[in-house]
N, CA, C and O of each residue as an XYZ file, in Angstrom:
632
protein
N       0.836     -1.189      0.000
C       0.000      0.000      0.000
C       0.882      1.255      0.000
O       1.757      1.052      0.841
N       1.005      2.144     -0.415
C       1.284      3.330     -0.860
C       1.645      4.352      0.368
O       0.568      4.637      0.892
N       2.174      4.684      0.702
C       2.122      5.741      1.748
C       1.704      6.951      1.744
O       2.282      7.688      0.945
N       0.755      7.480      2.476
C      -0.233      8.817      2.240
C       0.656      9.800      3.084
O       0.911      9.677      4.282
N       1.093     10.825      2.216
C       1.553     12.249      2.346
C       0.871     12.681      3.270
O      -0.310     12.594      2.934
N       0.997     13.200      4.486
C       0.373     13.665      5.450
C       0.259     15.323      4.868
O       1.266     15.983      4.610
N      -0.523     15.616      4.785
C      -1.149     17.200      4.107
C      -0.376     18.153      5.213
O       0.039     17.900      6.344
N      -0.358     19.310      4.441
C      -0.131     20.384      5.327
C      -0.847     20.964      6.057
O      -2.054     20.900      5.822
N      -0.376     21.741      7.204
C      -1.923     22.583      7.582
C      -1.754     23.650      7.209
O      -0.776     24.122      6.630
N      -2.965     24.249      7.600
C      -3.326     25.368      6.660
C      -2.225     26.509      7.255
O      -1.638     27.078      6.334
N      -1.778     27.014      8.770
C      -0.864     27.558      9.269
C       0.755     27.057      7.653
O       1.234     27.896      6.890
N       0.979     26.148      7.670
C       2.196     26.270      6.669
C       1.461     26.413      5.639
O       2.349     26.582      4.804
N       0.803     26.454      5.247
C       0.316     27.099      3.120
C       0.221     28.273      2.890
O       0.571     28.885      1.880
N      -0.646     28.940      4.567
C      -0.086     30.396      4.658
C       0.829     31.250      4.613
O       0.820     32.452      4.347
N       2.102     30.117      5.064
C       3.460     30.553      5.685
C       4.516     30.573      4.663
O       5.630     31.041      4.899
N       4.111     29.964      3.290
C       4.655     29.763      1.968
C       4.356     30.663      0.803
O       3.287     30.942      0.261
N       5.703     31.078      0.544
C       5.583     32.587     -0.277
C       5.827     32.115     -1.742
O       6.127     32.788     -2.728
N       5.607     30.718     -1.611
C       5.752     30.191     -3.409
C       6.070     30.889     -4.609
O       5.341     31.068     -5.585
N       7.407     31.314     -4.395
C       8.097     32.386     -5.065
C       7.368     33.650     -5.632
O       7.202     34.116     -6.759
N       7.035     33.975     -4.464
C       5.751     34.908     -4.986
C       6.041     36.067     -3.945
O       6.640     35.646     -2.956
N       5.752     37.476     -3.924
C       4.741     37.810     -5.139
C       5.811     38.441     -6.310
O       6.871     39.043     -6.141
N       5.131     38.072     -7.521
C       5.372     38.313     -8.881
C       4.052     39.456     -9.626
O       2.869     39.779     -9.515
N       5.088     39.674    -10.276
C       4.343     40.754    -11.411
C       4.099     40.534    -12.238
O       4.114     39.318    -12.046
N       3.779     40.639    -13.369
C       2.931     40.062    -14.532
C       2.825     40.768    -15.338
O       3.063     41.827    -14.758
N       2.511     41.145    -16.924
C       1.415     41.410    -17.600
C       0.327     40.373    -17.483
O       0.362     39.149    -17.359
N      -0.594     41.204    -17.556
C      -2.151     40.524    -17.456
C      -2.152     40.148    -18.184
O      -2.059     40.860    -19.184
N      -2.265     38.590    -18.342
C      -2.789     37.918    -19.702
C      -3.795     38.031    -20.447
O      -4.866     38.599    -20.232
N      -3.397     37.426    -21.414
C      -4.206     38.331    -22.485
C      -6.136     37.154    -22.127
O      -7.252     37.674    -22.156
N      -5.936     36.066    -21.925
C      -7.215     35.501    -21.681
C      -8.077     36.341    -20.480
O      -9.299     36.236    -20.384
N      -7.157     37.293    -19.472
C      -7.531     37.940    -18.486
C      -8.108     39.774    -18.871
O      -8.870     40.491    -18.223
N      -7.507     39.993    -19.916
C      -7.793     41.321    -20.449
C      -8.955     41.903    -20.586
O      -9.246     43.065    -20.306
N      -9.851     40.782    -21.178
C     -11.107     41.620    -21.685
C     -11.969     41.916    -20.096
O     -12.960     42.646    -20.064
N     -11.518     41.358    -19.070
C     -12.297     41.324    -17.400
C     -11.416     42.315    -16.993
O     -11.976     43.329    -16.577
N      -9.956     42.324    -16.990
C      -9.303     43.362    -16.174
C      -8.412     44.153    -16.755
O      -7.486     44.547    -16.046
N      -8.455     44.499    -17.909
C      -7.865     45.761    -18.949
C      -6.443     45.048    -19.049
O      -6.071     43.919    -18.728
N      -5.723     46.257    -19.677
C      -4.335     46.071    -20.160
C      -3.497     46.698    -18.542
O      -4.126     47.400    -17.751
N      -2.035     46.283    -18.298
C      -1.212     46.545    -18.144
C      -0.593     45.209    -17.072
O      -0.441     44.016    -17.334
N      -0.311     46.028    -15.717
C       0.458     44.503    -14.806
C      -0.662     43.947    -13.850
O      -1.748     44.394    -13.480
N      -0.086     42.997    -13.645
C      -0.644     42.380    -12.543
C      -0.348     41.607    -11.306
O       0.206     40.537    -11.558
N      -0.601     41.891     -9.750
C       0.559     41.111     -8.989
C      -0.087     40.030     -8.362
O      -1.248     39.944     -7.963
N       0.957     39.110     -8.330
C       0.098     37.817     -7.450
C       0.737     37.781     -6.646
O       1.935     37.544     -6.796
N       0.165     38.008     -5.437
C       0.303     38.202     -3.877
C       1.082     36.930     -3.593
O       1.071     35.909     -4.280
N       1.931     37.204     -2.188
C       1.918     36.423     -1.626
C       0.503     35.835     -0.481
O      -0.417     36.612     -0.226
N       0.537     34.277      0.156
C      -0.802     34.237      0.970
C      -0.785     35.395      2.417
O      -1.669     36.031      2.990
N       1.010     35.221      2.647
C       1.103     36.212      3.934
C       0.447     37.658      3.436
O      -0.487     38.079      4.118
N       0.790     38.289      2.517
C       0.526     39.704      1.906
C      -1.484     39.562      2.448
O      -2.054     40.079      3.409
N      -1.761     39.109      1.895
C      -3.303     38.702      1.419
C      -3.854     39.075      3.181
O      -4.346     40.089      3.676
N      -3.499     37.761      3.744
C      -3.515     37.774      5.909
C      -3.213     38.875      5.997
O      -4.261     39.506      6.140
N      -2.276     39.615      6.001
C      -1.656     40.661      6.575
C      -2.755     41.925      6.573
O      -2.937     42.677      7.531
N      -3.535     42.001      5.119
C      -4.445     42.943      5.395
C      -5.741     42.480      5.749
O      -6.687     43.264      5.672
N      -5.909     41.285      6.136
C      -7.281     40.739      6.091
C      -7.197     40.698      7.753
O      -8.121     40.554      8.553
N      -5.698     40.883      8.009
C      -5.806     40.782      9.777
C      -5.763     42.113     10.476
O      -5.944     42.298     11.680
N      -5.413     43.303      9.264
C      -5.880     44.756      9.666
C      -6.955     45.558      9.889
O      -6.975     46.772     10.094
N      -8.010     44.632      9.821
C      -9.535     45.106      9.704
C      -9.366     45.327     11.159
O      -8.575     44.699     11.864
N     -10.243     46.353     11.598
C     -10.623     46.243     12.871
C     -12.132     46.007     13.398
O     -13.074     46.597     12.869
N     -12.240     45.435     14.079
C     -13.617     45.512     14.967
C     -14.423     46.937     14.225
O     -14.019     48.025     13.812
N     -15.722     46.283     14.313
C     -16.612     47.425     13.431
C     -16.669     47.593     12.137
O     -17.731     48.066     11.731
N     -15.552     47.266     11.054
C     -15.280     47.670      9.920
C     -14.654     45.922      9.064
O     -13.985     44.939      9.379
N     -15.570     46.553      7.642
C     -14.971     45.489      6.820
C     -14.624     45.676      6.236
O     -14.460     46.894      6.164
N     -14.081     44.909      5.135
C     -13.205     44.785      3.535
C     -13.709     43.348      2.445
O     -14.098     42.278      2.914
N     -13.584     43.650      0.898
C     -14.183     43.083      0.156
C     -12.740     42.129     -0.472
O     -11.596     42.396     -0.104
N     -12.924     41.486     -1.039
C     -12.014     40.798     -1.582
C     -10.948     41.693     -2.840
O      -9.755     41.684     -3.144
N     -12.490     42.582     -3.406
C     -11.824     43.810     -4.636
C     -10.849     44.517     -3.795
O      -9.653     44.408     -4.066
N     -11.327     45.389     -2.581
C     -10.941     46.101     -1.749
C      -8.893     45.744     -1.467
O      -7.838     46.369     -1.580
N      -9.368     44.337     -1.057
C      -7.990     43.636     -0.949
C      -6.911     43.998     -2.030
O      -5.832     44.590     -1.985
N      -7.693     43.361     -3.083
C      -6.781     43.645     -4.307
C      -6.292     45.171     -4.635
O      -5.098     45.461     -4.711
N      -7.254     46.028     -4.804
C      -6.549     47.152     -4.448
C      -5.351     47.563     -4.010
O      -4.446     48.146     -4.607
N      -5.449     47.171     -2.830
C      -4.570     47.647     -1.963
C      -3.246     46.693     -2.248
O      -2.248     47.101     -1.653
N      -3.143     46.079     -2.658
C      -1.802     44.700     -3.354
C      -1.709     45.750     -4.357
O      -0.654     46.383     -4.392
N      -2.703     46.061     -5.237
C      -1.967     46.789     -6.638
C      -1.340     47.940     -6.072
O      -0.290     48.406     -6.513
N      -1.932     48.375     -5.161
C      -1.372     49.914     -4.959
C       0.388     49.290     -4.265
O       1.471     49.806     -4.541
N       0.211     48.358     -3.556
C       1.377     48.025     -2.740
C       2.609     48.371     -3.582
O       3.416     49.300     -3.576
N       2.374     46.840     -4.581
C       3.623     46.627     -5.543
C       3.394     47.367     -7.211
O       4.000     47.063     -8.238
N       2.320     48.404     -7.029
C       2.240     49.303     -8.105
C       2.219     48.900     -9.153
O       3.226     49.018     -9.852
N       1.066     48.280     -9.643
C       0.433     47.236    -10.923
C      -1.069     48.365    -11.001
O      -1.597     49.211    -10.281
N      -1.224     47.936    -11.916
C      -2.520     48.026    -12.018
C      -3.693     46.986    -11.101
O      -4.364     47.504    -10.208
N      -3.790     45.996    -11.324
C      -4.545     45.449    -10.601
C      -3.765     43.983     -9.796
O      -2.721     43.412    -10.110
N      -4.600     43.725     -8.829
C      -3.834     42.197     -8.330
C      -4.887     40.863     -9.009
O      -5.998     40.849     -9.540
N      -4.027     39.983     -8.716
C      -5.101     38.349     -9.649
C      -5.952     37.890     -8.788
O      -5.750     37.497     -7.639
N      -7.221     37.973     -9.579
C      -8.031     37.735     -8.819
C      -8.517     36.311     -7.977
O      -9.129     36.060     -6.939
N      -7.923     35.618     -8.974
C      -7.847     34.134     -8.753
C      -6.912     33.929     -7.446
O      -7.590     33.565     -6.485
N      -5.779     34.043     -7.210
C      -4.950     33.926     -6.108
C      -5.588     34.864     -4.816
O      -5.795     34.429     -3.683
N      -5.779     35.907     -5.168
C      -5.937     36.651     -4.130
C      -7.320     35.890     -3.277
O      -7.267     35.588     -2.084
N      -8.337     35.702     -4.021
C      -8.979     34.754     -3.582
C      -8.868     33.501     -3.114
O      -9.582     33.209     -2.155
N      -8.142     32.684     -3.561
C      -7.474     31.445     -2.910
C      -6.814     31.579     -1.768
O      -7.173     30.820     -0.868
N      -5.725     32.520     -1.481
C      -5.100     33.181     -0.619
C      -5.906     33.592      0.546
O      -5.436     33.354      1.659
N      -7.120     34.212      0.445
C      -7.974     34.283      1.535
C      -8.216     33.406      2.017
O      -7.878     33.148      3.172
N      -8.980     32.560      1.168
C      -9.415     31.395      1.975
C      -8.482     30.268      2.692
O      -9.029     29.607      3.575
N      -7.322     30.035      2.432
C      -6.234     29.673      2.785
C      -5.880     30.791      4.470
O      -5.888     30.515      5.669
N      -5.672     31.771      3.858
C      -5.827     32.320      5.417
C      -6.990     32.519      6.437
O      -6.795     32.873      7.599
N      -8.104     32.284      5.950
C      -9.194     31.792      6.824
C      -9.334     30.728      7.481
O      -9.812     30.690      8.615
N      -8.701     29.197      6.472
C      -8.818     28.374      7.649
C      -7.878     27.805      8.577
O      -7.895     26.922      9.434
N      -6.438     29.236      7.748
C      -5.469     28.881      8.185
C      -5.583     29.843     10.116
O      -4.802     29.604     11.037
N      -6.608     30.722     10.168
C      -6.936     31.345     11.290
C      -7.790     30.530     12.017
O      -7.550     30.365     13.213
N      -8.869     29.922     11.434
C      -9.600     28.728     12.769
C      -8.300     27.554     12.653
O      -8.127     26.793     13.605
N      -7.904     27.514     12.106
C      -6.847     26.224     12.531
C      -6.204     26.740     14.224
O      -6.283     26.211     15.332
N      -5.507     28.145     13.671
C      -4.624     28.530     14.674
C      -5.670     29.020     16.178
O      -5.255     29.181     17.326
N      -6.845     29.141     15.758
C      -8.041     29.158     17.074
C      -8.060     27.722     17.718
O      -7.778     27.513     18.898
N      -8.371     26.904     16.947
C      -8.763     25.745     17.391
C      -7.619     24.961     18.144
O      -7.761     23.829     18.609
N      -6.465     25.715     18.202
C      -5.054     25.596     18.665
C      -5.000     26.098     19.866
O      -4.182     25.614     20.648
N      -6.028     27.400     20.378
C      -5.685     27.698     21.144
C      -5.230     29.612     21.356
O      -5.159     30.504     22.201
N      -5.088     29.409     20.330
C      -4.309     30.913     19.867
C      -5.444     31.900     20.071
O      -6.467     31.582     19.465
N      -5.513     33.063     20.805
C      -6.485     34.082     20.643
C      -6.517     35.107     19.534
O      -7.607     35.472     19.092
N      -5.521     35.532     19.116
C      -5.420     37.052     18.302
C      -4.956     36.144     16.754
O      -3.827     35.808     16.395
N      -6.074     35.962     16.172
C      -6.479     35.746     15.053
C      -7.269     36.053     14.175
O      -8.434     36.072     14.571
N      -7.070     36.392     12.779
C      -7.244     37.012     11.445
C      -8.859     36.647     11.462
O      -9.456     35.570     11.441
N      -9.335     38.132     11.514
C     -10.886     37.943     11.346
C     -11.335     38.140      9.790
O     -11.571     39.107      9.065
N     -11.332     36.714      9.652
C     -11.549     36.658      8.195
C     -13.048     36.516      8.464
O     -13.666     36.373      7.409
N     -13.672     36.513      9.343
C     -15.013     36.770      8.950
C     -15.570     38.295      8.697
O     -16.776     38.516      8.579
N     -14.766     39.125      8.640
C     -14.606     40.940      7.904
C     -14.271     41.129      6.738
O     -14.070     42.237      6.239
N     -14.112     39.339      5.808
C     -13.677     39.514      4.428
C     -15.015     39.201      3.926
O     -15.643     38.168      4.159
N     -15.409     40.250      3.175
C     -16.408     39.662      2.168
C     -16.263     39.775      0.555
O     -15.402     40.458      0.001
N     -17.210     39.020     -0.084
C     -16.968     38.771     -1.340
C     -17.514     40.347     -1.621
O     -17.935     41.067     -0.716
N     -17.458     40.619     -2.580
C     -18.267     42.083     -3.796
C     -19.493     41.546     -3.668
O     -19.950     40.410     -3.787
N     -20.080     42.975     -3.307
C     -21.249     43.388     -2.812
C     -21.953     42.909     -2.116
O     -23.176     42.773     -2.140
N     -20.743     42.443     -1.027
C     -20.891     42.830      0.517
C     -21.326     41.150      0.982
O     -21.366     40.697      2.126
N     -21.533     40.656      0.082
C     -21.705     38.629      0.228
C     -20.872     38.247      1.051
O     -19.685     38.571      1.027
N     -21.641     37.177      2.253
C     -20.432     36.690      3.129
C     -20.094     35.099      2.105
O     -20.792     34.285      1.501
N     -18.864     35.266      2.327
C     -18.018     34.098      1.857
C     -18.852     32.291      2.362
O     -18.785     31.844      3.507
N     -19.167     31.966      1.838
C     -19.781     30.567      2.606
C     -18.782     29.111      2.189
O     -18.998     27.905      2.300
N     -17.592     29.931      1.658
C     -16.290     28.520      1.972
C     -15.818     28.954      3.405
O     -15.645     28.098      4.272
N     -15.612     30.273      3.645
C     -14.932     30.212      4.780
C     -15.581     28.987      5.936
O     -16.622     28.351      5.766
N     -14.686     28.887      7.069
C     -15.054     28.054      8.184
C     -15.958     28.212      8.857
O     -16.125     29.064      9.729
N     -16.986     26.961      8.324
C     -18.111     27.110      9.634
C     -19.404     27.661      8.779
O     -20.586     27.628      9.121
N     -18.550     28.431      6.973
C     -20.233     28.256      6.125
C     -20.683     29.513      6.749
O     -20.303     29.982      7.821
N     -21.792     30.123      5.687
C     -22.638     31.252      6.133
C     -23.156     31.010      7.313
O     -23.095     32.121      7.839
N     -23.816     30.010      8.392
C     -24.054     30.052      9.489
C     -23.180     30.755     10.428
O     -23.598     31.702     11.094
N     -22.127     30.374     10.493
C     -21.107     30.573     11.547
C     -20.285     32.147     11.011
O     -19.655     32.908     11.746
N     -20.503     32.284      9.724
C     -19.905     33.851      9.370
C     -20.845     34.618     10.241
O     -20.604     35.226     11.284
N     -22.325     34.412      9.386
C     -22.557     35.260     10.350
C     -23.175     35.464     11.847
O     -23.502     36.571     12.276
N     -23.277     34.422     12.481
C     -23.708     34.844     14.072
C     -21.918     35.507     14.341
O     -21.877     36.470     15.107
N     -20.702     35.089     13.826
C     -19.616     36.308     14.193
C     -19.707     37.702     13.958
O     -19.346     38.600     14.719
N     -20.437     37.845     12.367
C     -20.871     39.094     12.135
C     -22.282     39.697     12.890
O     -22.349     40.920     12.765
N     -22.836     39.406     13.257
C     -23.973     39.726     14.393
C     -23.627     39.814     15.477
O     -24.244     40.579     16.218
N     -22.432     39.009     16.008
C     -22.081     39.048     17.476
C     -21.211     41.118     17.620
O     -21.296     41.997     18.477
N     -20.620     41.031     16.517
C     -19.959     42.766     16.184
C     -20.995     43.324     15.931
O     -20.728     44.509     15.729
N     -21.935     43.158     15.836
C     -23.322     44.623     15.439
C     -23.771     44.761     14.281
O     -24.712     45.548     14.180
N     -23.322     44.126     13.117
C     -23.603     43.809     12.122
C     -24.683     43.191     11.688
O     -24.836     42.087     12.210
N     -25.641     43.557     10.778
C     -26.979     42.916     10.240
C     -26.678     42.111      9.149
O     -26.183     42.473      8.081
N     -26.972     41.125      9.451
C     -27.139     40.058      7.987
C     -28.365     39.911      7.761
O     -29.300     39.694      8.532
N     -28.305     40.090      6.226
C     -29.767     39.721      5.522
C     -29.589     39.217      4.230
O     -28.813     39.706      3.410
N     -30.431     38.067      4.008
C     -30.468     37.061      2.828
C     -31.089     37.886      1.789
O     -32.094     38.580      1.946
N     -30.251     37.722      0.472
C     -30.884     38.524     -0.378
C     -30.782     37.129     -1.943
O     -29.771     36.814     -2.571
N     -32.221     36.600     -2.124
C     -32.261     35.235     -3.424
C     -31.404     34.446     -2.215
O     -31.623     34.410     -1.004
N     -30.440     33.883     -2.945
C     -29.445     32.790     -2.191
C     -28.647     32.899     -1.352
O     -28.201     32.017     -0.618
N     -28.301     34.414     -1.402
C     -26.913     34.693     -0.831
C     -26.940     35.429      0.689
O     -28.005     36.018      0.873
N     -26.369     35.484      1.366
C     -26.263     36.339      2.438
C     -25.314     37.295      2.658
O     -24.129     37.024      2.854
N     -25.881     38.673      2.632
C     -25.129     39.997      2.769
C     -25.176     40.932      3.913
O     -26.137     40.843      4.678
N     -24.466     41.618      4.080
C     -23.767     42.346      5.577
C     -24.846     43.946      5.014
O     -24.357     44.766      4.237
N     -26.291     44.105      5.586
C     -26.400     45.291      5.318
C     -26.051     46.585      5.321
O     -25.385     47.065      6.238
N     -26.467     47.276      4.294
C     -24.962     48.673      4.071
C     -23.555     48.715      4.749
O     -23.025     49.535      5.498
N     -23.165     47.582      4.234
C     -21.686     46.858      4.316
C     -20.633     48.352      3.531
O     -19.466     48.492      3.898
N     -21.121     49.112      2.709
C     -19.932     49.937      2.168
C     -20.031     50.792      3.239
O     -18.864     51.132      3.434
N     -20.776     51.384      4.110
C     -20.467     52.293      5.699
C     -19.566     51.841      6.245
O     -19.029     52.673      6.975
N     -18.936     50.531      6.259
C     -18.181     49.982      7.268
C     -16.472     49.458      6.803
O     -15.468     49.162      7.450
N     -16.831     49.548      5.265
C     -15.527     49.503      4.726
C     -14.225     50.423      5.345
O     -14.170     51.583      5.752
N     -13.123     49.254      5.207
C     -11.719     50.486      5.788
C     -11.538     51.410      4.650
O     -12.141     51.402      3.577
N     -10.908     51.952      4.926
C      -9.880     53.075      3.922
C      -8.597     52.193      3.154
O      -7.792     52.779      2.430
């Protein structure tokens, strides 16, 4: 029988800068969604780092994120694909490090998708996003399928 690779946890996938971050031209299959010029793909730490700057009261969008990567390493925009992966990687790489024990951990439940959607990969699924986001003062309300943080852009950081 084969021997099974014991997986990483999510604490080391976070912790791996997979020769990254890199700059880019935006490919051209990526152009007609996010225009012409560069593009950076984050590292996962980069990604945590601002997703663990939110403070109490206030959120941030996944676009929001990217932003702030382009503005970092001065691209035009960051990839949207990673930067997203990267979150979620540091989301469960933050209940990992809870469930450890650890208190002062990345409130990735202050990351939401565009227009204001709570994430329902993160840990624990739209249930558990939001009684965290209700437990901060925050209103959730189902809108068709999805569940959103009402007038979520009041609460956005800078």
């Amino acid at each position: 029988m084969a021997k099974r690779r014991k997986s990483r946890s999510w604490r080391d996938k976070l912790e791996d800068p997979k020769d990254l971050p890199k700059v880019i031209e935006i490919p051209e299959k990526m152009k007609k969604k996010l225009g012409e010029g560069t593009m950076v793909i984050p590292t996962p730490k980069e990604v945590d780092e601002i997703m663990r700057s939110v403070p109490r009261g206030k959120l941030i969008t996944i676009n929001r994120i990217r932003e702030k990567l382009a503005k970092k390493h001065d691209t035009t925009t960051s990839c949207p694909i990673t930067t997203g992966i990267f979150a979620w990687i540091a989301a469960h790489a933050a209940k990992e490090a809870e469930e450890s024990g650890e208190k002062d951990v990345t409130p990735y439940w202050r990351t939401l998708k565009a227009g204001g959607v709570i994430n329902e990969k993160y840990p624990g699924g739209v249930e558990e996003i939001k009684k965290l986001l209700e437990k901060e003062g925050f209103e959730v309300i189902k809108k068709g399928k999805r569940y959103i943080v009402k007038d979520y852009e009041r609460f956005m950081v800078d």
